[in-house]
C-alpha positions in Angstrom: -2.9 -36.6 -5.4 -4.9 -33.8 -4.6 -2.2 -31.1 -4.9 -1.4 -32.6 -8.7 -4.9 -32.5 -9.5 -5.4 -28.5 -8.5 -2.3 -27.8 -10.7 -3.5 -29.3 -14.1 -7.2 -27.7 -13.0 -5.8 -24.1 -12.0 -3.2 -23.8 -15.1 -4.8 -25.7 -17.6 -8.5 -24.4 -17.9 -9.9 -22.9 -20.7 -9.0 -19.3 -20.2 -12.1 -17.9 -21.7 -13.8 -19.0 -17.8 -12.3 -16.3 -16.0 -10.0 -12.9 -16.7 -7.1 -13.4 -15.2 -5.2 -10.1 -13.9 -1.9 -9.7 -12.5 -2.8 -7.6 -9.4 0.1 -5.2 -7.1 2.3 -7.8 -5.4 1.1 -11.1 -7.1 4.0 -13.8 -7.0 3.3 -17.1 -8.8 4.3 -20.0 -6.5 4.1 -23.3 -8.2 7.1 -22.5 -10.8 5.5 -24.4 -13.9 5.3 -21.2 -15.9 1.9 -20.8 -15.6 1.8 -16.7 -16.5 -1.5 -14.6 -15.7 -2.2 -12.2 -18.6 -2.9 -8.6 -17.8 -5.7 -6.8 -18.0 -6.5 -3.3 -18.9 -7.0 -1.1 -16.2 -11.2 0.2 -16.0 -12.0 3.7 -16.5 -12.9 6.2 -13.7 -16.2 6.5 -12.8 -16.3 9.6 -13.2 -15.6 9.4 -16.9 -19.3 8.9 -17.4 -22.0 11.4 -16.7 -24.1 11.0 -13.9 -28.2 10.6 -13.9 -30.6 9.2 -11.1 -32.8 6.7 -10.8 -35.0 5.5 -8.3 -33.4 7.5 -5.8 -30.1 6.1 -6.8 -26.9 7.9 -8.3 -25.8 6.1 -11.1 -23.8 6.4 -14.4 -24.6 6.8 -18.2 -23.4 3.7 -19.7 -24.3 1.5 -22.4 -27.0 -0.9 -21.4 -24.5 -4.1 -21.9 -22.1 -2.4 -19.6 -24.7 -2.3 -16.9 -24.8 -6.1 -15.8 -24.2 -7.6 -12.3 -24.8 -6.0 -9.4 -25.8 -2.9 -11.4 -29.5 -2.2 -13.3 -29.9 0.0 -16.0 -33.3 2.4 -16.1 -34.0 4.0 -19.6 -34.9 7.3 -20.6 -32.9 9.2 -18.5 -29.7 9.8 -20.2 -29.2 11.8 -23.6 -27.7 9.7 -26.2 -28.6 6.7 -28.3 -31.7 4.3 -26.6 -28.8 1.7 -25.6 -27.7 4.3 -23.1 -29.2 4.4 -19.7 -28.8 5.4 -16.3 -26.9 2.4 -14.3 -27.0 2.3 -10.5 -25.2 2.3 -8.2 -23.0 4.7 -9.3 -19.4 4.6 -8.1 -17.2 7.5 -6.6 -15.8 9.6 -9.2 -12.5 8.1 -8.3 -12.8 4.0 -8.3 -11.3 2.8 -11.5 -12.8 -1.2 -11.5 -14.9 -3.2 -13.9 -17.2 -4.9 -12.1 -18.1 -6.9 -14.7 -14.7 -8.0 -15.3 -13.7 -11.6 -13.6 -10.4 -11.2 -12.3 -8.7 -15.0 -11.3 -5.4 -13.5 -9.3 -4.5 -17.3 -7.6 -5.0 -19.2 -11.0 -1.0 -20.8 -11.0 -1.1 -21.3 -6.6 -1.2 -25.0 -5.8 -1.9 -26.1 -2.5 0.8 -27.3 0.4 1.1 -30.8 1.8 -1.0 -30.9 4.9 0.3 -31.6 8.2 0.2 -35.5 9.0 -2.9 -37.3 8.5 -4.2 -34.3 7.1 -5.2 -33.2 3.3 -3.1 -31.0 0.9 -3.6 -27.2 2.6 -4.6 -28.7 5.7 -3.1 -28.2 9.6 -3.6 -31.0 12.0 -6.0 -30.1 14.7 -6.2 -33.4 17.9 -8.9 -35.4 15.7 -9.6 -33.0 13.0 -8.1 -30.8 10.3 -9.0 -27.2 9.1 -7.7 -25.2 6.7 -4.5 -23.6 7.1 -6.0 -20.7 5.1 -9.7 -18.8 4.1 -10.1 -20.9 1.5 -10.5 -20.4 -2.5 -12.4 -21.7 -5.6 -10.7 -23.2 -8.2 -11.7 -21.6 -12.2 -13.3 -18.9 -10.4 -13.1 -15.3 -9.5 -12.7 -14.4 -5.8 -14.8 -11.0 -6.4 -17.7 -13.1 -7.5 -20.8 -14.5 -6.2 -20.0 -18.5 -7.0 -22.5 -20.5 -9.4 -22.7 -23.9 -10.3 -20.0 -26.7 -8.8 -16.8 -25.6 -7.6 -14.3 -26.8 -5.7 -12.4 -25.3 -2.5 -8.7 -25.0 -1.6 -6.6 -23.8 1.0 -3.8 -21.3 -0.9 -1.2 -20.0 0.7 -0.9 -16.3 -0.8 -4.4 -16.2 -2.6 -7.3 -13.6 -2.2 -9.7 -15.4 -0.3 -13.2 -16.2 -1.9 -16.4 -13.6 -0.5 -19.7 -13.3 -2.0 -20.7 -17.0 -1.3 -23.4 -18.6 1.3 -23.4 -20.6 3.6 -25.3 -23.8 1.5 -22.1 -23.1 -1.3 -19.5 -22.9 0.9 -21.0 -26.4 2.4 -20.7 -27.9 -1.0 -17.6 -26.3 -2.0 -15.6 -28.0 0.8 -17.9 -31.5 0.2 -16.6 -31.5 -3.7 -12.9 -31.2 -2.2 -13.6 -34.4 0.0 -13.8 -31.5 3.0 -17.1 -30.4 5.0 -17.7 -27.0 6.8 -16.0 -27.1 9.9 -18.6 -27.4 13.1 -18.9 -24.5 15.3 -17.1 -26.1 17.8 -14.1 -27.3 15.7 -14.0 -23.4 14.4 -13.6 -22.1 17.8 -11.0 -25.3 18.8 -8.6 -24.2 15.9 -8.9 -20.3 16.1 -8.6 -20.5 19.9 -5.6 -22.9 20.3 -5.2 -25.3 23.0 -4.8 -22.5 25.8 -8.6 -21.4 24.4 -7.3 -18.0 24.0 -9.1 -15.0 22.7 -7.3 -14.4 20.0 -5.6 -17.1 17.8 -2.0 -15.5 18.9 -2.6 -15.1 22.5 -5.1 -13.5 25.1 -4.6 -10.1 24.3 -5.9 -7.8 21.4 -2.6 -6.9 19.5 -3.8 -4.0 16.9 -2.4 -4.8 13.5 -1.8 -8.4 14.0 -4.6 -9.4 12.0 -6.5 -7.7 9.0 -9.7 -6.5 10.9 -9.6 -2.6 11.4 -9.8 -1.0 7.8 -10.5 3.1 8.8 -13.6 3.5 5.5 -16.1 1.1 5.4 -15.7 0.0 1.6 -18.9 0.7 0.6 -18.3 4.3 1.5 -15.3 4.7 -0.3 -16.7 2.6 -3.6 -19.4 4.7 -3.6 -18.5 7.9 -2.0 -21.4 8.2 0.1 -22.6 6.8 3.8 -26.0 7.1 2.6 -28.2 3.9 4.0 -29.2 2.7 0.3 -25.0 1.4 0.2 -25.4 -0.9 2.3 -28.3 -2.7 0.3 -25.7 -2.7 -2.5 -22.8 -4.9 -0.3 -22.7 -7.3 -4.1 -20.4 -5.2 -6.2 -17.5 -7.1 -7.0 -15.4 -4.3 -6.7 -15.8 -4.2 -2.8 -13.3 -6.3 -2.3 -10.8 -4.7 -4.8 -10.4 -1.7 -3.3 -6.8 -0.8 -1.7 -6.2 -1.8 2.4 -9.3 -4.1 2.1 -9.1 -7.8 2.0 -5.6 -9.3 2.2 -4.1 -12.3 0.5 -4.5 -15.5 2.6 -1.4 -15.4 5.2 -0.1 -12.0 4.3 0.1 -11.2 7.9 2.5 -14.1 9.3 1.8 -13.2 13.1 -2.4 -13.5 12.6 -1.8 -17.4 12.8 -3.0 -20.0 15.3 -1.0 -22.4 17.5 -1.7 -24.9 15.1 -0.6 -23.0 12.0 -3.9 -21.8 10.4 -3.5 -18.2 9.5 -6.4 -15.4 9.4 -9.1 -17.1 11.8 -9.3 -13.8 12.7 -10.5 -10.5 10.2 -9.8 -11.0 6.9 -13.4 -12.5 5.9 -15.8 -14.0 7.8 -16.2 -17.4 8.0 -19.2 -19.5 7.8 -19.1 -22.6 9.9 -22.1 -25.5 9.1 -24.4 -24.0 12.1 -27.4 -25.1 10.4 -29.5 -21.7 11.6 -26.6 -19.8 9.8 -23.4 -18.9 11.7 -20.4 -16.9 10.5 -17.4 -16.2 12.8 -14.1 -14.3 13.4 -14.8 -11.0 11.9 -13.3 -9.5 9.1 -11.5 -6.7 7.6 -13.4 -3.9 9.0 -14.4 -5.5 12.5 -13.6 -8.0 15.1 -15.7 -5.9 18.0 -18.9 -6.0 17.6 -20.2 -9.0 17.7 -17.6 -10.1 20.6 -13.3 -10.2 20.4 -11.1 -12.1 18.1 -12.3 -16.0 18.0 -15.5 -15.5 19.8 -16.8 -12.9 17.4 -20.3 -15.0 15.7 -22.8 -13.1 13.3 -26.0 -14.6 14.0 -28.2 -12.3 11.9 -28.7 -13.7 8.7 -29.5 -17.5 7.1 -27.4 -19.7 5.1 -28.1 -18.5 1.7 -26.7 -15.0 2.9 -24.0 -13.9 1.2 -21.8 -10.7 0.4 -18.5 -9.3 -0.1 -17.4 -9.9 3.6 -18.5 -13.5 3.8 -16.1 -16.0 3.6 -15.0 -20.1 4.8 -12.7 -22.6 5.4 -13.2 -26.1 5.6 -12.4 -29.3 8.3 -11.9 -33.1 7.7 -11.7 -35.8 9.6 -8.2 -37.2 10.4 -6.6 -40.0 9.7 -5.4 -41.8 12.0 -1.8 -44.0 12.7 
C-alpha cells in the first residue's frame, strides 16, 4: 500500500510546490508517464558585478534575487535602490539558482522490501533499514526541509541533505519508520562479519562515493577562505559536478544485506539523542574513523547542512 501511495503523492502534486528539472543522467523508473519539465539553465556568476559587504564577496543582484542562504546589503552597488550587494558570492564559473527548487526523483516509486519488511526496506535479523539514503516526498533534495514531510528509500534518487537530526526523526515517524539506533546503523553497515567497511574489511578506493578532490565550498565559491565554511547552506553545494551521487549509483558500495551507500555519499544521522551522524560522506570517510565506524560527534540535533543526510529502521514483522 505504501508504494501506491508515494506514486499518486510524487506524480500527482500540485507542481507549483517544487521546480522540477531534468538533471544529466535522470531516468524515470515507475513507467506511468510521469515527465519532469525542464528548467532553464542559471546564469554565471560572473554575469553580475561584484561588491563587498561585511567582509564578504558578493554579487549585484536585485534584492528579490537575493533570498535563501544569501543577504542583500544596500548602498553598495550603482543602479536602481532594488539593487544590492548579495553575499556570498559564487565563483565566476557556477551556473545554479539557488533559489530555484529542483525535485529530480518526483516520478521514482519505492521497491517492495525484503520479507517482513516495508516498501524500500532490506531485512536486517529483527529489524529493517533502508536500502538507500533516504528522500522527501514534494520536496527538493538541495533544500533545508520545513513543515511535515515524509521519507522514502529510492532507488536512483539524489539523497535529501540540509535536514537535522529532530526532522529527519519525524520524517521517518510520518512514513511509519523511526531513525535507526546507533547500534542498528552500525549492525546493517557492518554486515554480519562486523566488517569495516560495508563490502569487506579492507578500504577499496572508489567503491563508495567518499573522496571528492575540492571541498565544494571551495569550488562554489572559489575561495578556501574560513568565512565558506560558515556558509555550508547554499543549495547549490550539493549540485555541483562529482559531488553527491544518486542513491545506489555505485552497485559495489552495498552491504551484505543489500543497503547501498552506508558509506560516503551523506552522512547519516542516527536517533543518538546527544546528536550522532555516521558513515561519512562525499568528501571523507577518514577522519573521524574508517568506513562504518566513522561518527561526527560535534554538533546537536538541530544541526544541519549540505552534507547531512538519513535513513530510517523499523521493526520487523515477524512469521
Amino acid at each position: 500500500m505504501r508504494w501506491l501511495v508515494v506514486l499518486v503523492v510524487a506524480c500527482g502534486r500540485d507542481a507549483s510546490a517544487i521546480d522540477a528539472v531534468v538533471l544529466p543522467g535522470d531516468v524515470l523508473h515507475d513507467g506511468s508517464g510521469c515527465m519532469l519539465p525542464m528548467l532553464a539553465d542559471a546564469a554565471p556568476a560572473g554575469a553580475a558585478p561584484s561588491c563587498v559587504a561585511n567582509g564578504l564577496p558578493g554579487s549585484c543582484l536585485d534584492v528579490a534575487a537575493c533570498t535563501g542562504a544569501r543577504a542583500p546589503t544596500p548602498g553598495l552597488c550603482a543602479g536602481s535602490a532594488a539593487i544590492e550587494c548579495c553575499t556570498p558570492r559564487f565563483a565566476d564559473t557556477i551556473a545554479c539558482d539557488p533559489d530555484a527548487a529542483p525535485d529530480p526523483n518526483a516520478c521514482l516509486v519505492e521497491e517492495p522490501g525484503d520479507p517482513g519488511c516495508p516498501a524500500g526496506m532490506a531485512r536486517v535479523e529483527a529489524f529493517c533499514v533502508d536500502r538507500f539514503e533516504a528522500s522527501l516526498v514534494q520536496w527538493s533534495p538541495y533544500h533545508h526541509p520545513t513543515g511535515v514531510v515524509h521519507a522514502v528509500s529510492l532507488r536512483g534518487a539524489v539523497p535529501q541533505g540540509y535536514i537535522s537530526q529532530i526532522q529527519a526523526a519525524a520524517a521517518c515517524a510520518a512514513s511509519g519508520k523511526r531513525l535507526c539506533t546507533d547500534a542498528e546503523w552500525l549492525r546493517a553497515c557492518q554486515g554480519p562479519a562486523t566488517t569495516t567497511y560495508p563490502y569487506g574489511q579492507t578500504r577499496q578506493p572508489g567503491t563508495c562515493n567518499d573522496a571528492r578532490a575540492t571541498h565544494p565550498a571551495i569550488e562554489l565559491y572559489g575561495t578556501s577562505d574560513a568565512w565558506i565554511y560558515s556558509h555550508l547552506d547554499s543549495p547549490c553545494l550539493n549540485q555541483l559536478a562529482h559531488g553527491l551521487d544518486r542513491t545506489g549509483a555505485l552497485a559495489g558500495c552495498v552491504t551484505a544485506e543489500g543497503a547501498f551507500d552506508m558509506m560516503g555519499n551523506l552522512h547519516e544521522w542516527t536517533a543518538d539523542p546527544a546528536g550522532t551522524f555516521r558513515g561519512g560522506y562525499y568528501v571523507d570517510t577518514v577522519l573521524n574513523g574508517n568506513g562504518c565506524l566513522y561518527a561526527t560527534t560535534a554538533h546537536d540535533p538541530s544541526y544541519a547542512d549540505y552534507s547531512t543526510g538519513f535513513r530510517c529502521c523499523a521493526a520487523a514483522e515477524m512469521p
